[in-house]
C-alpha positions in Angstrom: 0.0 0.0 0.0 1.7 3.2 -0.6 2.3 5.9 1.4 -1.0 8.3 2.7 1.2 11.1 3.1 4.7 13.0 1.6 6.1 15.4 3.4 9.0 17.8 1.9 10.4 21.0 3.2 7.2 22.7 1.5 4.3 21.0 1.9 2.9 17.6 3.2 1.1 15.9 0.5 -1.8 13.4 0.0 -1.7 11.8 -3.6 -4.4 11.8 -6.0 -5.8 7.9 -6.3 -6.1 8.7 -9.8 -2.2 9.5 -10.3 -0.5 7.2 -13.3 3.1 8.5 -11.7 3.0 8.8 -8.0 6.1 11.2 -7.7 6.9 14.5 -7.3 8.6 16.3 -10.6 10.7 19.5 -10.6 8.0 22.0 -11.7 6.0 22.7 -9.5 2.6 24.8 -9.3 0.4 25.3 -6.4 -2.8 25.5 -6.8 -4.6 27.3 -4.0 -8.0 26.0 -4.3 -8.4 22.8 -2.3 -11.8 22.0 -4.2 -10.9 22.9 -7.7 -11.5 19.9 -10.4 -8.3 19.1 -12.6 -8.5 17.0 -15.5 -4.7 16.5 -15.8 -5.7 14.9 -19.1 -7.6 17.3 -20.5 -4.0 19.2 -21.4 -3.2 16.9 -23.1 0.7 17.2 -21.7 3.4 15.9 -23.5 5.4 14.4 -19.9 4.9 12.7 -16.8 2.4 15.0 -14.1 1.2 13.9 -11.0 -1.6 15.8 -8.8 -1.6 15.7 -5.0 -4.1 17.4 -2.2 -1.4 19.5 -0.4 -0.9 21.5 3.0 1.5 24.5 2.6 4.1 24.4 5.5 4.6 28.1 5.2 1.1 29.6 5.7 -0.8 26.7 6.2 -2.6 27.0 3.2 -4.2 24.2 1.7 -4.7 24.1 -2.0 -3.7 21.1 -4.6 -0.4 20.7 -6.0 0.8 19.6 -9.8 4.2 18.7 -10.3 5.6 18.4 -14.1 8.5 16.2 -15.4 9.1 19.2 -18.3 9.3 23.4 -17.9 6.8 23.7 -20.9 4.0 21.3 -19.3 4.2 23.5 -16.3 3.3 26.9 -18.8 1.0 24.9 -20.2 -1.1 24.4 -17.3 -0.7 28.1 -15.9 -1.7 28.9 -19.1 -5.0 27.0 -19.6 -5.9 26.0 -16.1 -8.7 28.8 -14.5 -10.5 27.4 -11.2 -14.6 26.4 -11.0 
């Protein structure tokens, strides 16, 4: 069973069930709506992404987090993504 929770010097994390890759990439974006639908998918990105629930260690802000495996899948979703 994998782990329920990630911590990292940032945030502590709770992956998405619905993950295909269940690590955390290099680029980053935080997402600061904890109820927000993402359809990863629906990008249609070109490398590996993975979606967790996350806590923000900083300010205690909860929100999502989306971590990318490439830069440009990262301006991609900045891009395109706008909240519910």
């Amino acid at each position: 069973m994998p782990e329920a929770t990630i911590t990292t010097d940032s945030y502590k994390l709770f992956p998405s069930p619905r993950n295909v890759h269940r690590e955390i990439f290099l680029h980053e974006v935080f997402v600061p709506h904890p109820y927000a639908l993402i359809d990863l998918p629906a990008f249609r990105l070109k490398g590996k992404h993975s979606l967790f629930a996350a806590y923000r260690l900083a300010d205690g802000k909860m929100g999502q987090l989306v971590t990318f495996e490439l830069a440009a899948d990262a301006a991609t979703f900045n891009a395109k993504f706008t909240p519910d």
